[in-house]
C-alpha positions in Angstrom: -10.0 10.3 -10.9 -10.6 7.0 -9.4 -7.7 4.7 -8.7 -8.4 1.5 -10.5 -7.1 -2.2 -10.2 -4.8 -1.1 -13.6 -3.4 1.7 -11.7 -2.4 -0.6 -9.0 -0.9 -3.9 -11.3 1.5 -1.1 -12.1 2.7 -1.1 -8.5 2.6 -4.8 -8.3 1.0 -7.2 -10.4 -0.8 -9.0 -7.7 -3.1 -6.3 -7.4 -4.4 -7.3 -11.0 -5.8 -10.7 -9.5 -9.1 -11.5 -7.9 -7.4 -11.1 -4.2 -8.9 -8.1 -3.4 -11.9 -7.0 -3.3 -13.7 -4.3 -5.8 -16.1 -2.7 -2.7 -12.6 -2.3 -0.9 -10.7 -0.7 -3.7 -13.6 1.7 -4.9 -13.9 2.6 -0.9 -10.4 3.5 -0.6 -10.0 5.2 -3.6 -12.9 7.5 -2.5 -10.7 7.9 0.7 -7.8 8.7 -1.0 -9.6 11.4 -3.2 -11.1 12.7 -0.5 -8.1 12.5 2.3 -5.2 13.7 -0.4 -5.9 16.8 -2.4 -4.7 17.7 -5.5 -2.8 21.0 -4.0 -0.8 19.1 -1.7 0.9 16.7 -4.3 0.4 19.0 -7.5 1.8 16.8 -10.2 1.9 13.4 -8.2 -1.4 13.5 -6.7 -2.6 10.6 -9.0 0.8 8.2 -7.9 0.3 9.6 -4.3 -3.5 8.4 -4.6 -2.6 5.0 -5.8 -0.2 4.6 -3.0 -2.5 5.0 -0.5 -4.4 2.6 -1.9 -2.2 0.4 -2.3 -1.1 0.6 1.5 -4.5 0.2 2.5 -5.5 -2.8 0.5 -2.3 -4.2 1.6 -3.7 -3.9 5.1 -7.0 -5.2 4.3 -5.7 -8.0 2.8 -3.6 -9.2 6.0 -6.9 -8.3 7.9 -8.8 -10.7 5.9 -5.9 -14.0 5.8 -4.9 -13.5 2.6 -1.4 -12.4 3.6 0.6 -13.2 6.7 2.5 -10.5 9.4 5.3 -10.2 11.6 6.3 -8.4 14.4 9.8 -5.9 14.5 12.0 -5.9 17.1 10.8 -2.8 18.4 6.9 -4.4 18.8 5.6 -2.6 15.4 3.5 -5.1 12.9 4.9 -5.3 9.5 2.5 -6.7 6.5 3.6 -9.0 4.3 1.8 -9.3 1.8 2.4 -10.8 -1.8 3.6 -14.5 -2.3 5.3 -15.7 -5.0 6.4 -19.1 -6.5 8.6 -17.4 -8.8 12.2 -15.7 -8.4 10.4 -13.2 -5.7 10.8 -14.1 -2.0 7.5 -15.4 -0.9 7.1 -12.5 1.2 8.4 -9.5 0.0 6.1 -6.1 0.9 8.1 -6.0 4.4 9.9 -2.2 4.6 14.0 -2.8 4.7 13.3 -0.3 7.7 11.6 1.8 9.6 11.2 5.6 9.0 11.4 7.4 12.2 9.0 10.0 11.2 6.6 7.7 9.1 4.9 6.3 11.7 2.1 3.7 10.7 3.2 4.5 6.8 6.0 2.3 7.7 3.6 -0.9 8.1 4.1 -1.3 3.9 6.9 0.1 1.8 3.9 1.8 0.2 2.8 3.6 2.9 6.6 4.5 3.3 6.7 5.7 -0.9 3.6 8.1 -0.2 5.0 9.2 3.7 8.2 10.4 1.4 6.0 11.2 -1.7 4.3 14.0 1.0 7.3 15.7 2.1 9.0 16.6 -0.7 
């Protein structure tokens, strides 16, 4: 099953808007079927799917100016990616910290939900 732009407003509602592109969300959600089988999650393949896609588009949309980045201490970029006017920081995607073991999972705390999702 395809993850759609409903799957991911449940993530964050930004992802309901117009800020991302279909062709990139049907492309990584045929990545994300193809990359993460259903054997290796078994009953969270479909929130380990939309995670990945989430990270993705996340990445995409820093790639494209439609989010800003920083750099860690340690040299590593960190995407920022949703802005807010409301009681949300305006950027607020940043992982609290690095997961030694994540590696580029830790560039959005999505990546870092599916890197945990995956070894448990």
């Amino acid at each position: 099953m395809p993850v759609t732009r409903q799957h991911l407003a449940r993530l964050h509602p930004h992802f309901a808007t117009d800020a991302h592109d279909d062709e990139d969300l049907a492309f990584w959600s045929r990545m994300a079927e193809i990359g993460l089988p259903a054997s290796r999650f078994r009953g969270s393949v479909a929130q380990a799917r939309t995670l990945y896609v989430a990270h993705q588009m996340a990445i995409v949309a820093h790639r494209k100016g439609k989010s800003s980045a920083e750099f860690s201490p340690e040299g590593r970029r960190r995407y920022m990616v949703f802005k807010s006017g409301g009681a949300l920081p305006e950027e607020f995607d940043t992982p609290e910290q690095e997961r030694p073991t994540a590696g580029a999972w830790n560039a959005t705390s999505f990546g870092q939900q599916l890197h945990s999702l995956a070894k448990y």
